[in-house]
C-alpha positions in Angstrom: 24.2 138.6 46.6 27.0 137.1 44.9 26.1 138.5 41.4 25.5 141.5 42.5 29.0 141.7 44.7 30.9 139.9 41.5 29.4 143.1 39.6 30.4 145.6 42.1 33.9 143.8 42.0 34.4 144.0 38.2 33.1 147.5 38.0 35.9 148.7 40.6 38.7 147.0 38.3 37.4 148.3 35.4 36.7 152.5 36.9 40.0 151.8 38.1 41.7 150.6 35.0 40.1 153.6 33.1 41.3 156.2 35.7 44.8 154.1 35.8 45.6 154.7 32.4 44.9 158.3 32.9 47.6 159.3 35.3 50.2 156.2 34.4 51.9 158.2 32.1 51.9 161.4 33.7 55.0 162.7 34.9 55.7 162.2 38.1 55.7 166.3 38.7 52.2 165.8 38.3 51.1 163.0 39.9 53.0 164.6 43.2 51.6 167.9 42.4 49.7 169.0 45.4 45.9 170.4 44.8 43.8 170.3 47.9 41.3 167.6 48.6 41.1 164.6 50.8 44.8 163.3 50.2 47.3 166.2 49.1 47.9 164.7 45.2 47.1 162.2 42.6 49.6 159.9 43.5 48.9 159.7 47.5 44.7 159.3 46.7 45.7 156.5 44.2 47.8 155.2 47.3 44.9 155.6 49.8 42.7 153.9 47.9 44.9 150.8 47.2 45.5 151.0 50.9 42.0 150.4 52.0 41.4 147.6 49.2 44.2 145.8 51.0 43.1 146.3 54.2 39.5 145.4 53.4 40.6 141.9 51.6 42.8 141.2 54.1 40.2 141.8 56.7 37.5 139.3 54.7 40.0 136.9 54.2 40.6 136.9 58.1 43.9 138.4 58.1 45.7 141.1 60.7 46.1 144.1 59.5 50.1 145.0 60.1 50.7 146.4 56.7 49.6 148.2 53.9 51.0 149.9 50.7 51.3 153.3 52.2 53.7 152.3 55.3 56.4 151.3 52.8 56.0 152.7 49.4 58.8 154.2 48.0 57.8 153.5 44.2 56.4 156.0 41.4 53.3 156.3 40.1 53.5 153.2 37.4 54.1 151.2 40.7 51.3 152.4 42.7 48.8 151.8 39.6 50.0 148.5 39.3 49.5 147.4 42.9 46.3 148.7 43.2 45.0 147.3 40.1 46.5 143.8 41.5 44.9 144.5 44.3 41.5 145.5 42.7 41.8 142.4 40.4 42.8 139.9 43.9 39.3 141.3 45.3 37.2 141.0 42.4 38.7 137.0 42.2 38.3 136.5 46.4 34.2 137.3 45.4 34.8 135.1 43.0 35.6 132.4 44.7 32.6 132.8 47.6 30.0 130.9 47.9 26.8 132.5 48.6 26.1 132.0 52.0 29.9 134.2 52.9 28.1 137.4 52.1 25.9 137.2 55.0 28.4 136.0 57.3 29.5 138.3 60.2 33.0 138.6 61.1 35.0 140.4 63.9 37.0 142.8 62.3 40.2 144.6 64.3 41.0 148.1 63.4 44.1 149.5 62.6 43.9 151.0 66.0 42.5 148.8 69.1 39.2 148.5 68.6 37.1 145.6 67.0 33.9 145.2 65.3 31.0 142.6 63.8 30.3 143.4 60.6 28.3 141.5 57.6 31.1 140.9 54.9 28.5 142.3 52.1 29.2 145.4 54.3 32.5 145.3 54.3 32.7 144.7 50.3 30.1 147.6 49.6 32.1 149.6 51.8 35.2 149.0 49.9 33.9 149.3 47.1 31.7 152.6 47.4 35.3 154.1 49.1 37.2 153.6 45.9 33.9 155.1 43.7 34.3 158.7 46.5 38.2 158.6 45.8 37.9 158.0 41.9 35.3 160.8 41.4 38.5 163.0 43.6 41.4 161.6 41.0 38.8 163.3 38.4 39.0 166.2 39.5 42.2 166.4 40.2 42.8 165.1 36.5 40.4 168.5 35.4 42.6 170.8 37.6 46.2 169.4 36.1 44.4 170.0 33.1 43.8 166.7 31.5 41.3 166.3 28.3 39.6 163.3 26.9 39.0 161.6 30.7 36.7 158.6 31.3 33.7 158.2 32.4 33.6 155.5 34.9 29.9 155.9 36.1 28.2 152.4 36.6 25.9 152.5 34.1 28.3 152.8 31.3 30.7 149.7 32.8 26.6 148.0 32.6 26.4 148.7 29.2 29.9 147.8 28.4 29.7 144.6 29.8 25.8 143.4 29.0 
């Protein structure tokens, strides 16, 4: 499970690299530019998704959850891709550092509300992980409708081939 986790991992820092150089130097007009999907512009999905990275590490590294980048940004876009690439680079070194036997384990994990859960922390990484691939393939789109040319492709199979 490791390998396959590590993968996972580095295939989220690089997507997220790609699509981070995309809208880094975009101005800020349009990175705040509203276009309807799940979060209301580039900016605030790049946000979310750094969001639930953090809240997801935090939660395999048996942390509460009392704060996340959303609560307290204030930053522009540059800052929000460089936390979440921080971020995506922290999680990809925390599976890293696992030995194999902590991808089976079950933790109890507290929502942000007040509720709590056992979950498998494989789960919790493919999870995380498969949530930032749903809110990438979004930031594409919304790339297409600001009318952005030459975008990446960030599908798995071309990170594979990159990196064999």
């Amino acid at each position: 499970m490791k390998d396959i986790y590590q993968m996972y991992c580095g295939y989220n820092l690089w997507a997220n690299t790609k699509l981070a150089n995309v809208f880094t130097g975009l101005p800020e007009k349009l990175a705040d530019q509203t276009i309807e999907s799940s979060f209301p512009s580039p900016k605030k999905t790049m946000l979310h998704i750094w969001d639930a990275e953090v809240i997801w590490l935090k939660r395999l590294g048996g942390e509460a959850i009392s704060d996340f980048p959303s609560k307290t940004f204030s930053g522009n876009t540059k800052n929000v891709v460089e936390g979440w690439l921080e971020t995506s680079s922290k999680f990809l070194e925390f599976v890293e550092g696992q030995d194999e036997s902590a991808f089976g384990k079950e933790m109890t994990v507290k929502t942000i509300g007040s509720g709590s859960y056992a979950q498998k922390a494989f789960e919790m990484i493919h999870h995380c992980m498969n949530h930032s691939t749903y809110h990438r393939g979004q930031l594409l789109i919304m790339a297409r409708q600001l009318g952005l040319k030459g975008l990446p492709s960030t599908d798995l199979i071309f990170y594979l081939r990159e990196n064999s």
